[in-house]
C-alpha positions in Angstrom: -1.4 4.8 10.3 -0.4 3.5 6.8 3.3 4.9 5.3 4.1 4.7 1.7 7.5 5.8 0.8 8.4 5.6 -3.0 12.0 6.3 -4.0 12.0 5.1 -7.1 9.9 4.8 -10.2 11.2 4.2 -13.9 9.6 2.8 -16.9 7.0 4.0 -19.4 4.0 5.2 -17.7 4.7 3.0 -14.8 1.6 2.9 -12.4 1.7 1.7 -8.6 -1.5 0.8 -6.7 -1.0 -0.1 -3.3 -3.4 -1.0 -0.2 -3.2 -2.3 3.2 -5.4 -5.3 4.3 -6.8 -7.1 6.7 -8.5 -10.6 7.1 -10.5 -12.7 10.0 -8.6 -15.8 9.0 -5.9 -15.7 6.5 -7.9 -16.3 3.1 -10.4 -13.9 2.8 -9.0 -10.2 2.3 -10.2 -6.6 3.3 -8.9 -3.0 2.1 -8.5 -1.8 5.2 -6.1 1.5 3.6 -5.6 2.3 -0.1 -3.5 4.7 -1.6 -4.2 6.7 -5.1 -2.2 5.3 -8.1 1.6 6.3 -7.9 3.2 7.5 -11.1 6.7 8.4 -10.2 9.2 8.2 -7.0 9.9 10.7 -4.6 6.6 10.7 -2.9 6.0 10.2 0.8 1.9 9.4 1.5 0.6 8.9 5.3 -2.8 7.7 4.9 -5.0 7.1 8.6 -7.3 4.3 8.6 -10.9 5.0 9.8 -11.5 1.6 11.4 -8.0 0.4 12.2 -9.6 -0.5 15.5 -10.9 -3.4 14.2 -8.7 -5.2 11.8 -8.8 -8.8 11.6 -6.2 -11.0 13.0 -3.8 -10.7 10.0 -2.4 -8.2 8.0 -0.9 -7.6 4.7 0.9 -5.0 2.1 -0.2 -5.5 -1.4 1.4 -3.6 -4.3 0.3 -4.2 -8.2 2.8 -2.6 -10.3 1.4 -1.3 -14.4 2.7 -0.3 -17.5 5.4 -0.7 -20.2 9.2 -2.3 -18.3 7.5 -0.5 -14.7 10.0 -0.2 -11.7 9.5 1.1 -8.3 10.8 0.6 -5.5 8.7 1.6 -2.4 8.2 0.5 1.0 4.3 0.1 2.4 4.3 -0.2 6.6 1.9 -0.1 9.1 2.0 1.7 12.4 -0.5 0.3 15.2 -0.9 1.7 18.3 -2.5 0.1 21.0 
């Protein structure tokens, strides 16, 4: 299960993507989870991966941040359990 949690979001037209990913070695990098495009704080998303089952040996949070002076301040975590 993938949590975003955004608290905060200022800015003109400030625009979050965020994903979780996965990779066999380090270098190369999959979507494993990605969340539609944030535009303002206050928003809670729980997204379930279909194949979290077979992620690759790493794992990452990725978060591109858009638009005029953007802010946000967000936490992305992942919960595995086995």
């Amino acid at each position: 299960v993938g949590f975003l949690d955004i608290t905060a979001a200022s800015g003109t037209t400030p625009t979050l993507d965020a994903a979780i990913q996965d990779s066999p070695d380090g270098t190369k990098w999959f979507p494993l989870v990605t969340y539609s495009q944030v535009t303002t704080g206050g928003q809670a998303v729980k997204r379930y991966g279909t194949d979290f089952y077979t992620f690759g040996r790493y794992l990452r949070a990725i978060g591109t941040i858009g638009g005029t002076t953007p802010s946000f301040t967000f936490s992305l975590k992942v919960h595995i359990r086995r």
